[in-house]
C-alpha positions as CSV (number, residue, x, y, z in Angstrom):
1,X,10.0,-10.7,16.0
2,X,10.2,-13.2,13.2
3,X,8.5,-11.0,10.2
4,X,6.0,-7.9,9.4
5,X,3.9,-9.0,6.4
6,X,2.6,-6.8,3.9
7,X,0.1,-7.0,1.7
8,X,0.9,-5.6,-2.1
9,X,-1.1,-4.9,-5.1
10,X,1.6,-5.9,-7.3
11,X,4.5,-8.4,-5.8
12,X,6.8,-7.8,-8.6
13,X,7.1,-4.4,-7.9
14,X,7.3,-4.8,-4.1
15,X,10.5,-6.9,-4.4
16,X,12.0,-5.2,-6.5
17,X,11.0,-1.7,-4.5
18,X,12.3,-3.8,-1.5
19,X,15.2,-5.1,-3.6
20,X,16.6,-1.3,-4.1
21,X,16.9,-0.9,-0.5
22,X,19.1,-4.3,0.3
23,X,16.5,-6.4,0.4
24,X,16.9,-10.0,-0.7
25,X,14.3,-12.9,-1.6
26,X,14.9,-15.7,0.8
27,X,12.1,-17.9,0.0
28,X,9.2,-17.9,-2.7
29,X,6.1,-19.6,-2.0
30,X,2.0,-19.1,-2.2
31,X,-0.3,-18.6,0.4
32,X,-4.0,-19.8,-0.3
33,X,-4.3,-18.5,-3.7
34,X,-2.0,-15.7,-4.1
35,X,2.1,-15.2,-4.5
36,X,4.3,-14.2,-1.4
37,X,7.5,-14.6,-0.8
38,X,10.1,-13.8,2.3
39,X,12.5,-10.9,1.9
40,X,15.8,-10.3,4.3
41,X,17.5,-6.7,4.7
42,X,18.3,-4.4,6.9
43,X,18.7,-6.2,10.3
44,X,14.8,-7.9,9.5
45,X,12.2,-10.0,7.9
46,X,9.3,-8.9,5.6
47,X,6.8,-11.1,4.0
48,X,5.3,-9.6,0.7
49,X,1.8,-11.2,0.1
50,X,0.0,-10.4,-3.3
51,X,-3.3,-9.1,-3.4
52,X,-5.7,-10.2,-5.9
53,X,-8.0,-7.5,-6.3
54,X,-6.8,-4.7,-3.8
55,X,-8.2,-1.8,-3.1
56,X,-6.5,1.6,-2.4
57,X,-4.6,1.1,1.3
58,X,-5.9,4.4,3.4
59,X,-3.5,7.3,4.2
60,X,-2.1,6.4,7.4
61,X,1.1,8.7,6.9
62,X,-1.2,11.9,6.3
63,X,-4.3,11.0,8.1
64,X,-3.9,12.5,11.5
65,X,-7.5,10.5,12.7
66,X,-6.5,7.2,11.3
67,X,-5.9,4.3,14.1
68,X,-4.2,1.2,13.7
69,X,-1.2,0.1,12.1
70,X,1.3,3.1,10.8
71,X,4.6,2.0,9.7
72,X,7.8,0.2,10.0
73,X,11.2,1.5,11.3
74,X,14.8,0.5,10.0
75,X,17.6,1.6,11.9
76,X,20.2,2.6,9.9
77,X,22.4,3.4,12.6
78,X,25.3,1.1,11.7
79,X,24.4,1.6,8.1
80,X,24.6,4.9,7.1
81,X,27.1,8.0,7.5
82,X,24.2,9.8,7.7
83,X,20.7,9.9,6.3
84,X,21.2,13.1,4.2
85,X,23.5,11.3,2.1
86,X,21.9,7.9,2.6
87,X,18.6,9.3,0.4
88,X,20.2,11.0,-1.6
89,X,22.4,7.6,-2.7
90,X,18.6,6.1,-2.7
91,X,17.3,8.5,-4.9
92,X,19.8,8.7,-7.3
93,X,19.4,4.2,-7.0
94,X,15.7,4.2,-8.0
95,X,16.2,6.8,-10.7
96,X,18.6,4.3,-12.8
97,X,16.6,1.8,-12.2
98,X,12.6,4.0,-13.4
99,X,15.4,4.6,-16.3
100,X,16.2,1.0,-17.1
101,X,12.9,-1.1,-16.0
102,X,9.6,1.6,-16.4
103,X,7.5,-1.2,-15.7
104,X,8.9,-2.0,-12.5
105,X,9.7,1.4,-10.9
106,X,8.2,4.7,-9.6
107,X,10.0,7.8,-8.4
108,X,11.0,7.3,-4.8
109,X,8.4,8.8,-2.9
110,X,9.9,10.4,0.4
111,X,7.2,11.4,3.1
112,X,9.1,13.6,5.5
113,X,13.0,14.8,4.7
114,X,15.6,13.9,7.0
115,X,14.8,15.8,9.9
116,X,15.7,15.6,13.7
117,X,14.7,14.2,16.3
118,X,14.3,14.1,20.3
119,X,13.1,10.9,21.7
120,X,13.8,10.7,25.6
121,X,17.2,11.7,25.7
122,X,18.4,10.8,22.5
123,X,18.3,12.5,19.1
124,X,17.8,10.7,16.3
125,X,18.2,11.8,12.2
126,X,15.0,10.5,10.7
127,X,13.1,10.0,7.3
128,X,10.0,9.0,6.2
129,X,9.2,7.0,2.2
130,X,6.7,5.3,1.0
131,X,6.9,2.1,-1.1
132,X,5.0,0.6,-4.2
133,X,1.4,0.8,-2.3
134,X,2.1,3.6,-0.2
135,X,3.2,1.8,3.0
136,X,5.4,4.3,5.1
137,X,8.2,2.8,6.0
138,X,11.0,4.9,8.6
139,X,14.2,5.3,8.7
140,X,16.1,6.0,11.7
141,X,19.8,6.9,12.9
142,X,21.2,7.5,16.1
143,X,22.9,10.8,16.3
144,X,23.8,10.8,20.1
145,X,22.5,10.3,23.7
146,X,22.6,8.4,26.7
């Protein structure tokens, strides 16, 4: 896959919510009318595309009847010890930075707590956050399995 776009109210605080996760602006450019850039991190691609006038983006993570697109995945796999630690170190990330730039930051918003998981035969740590507009976005670790 080459890139998942995404569609932000605000791109100044998408990159820099993107930024506190390893994140890195690769290219800057506009699109029809409106900002968007290309952002490299964690093993992948995401555009960021500003909208002008957006309205509130539904509650995919919470609405158990809502169809479509739900979220992307980051395997943290080779990453992270383990994904306890890994949001906690996150957490503690996005707090110094609320604390040194209000303008650009929000409290990191976690979805679902590392939890376990079965899929197949494999078990995998997982976690659920959202980002500036609400956008869940997984994280996933390999515990073990075939």
């Amino acid at each position: 896959m080459h890139h998942a776009s995404i569609r932000t109210a605000n791109i100044h605080r998408a990159i820099a919510f993107y930024e506190q996760l390893g994140f890195q602006v690769r290219d800057r450019f506009t699109t029809g009318y409106t900002l968007a850039c290309w952002m490299e991190g964690l093993n992948g691609r995401i555009e960021l595309i500003q909208i002008p006038q957006p309205k509130p983006a539904p509650d995919t993570f919470h609405d158990e009847h809502y169809v479509g697109y739900y979220h992307l995945s980051f395997d943290l796999t080779e990453i992270a010890i383990d994904l306890p630690g890994w949001l906690q170190d996150l957490s503690q990330k996005f707090e110094r930075a609320l604390q040194l730039q209000p303008d650009l930051f929000n409290p990191l918003n976690v979805l679902l707590e590392p939890t376990q998981q079965m899929i197949g035969n494999k078990v995998y740590e997982v976690i659920f956050i959202a980002d500036e507009d609400g956008l869940p976005l997984e994280f996933i670790r390999l515990l073990k399995g075939e």
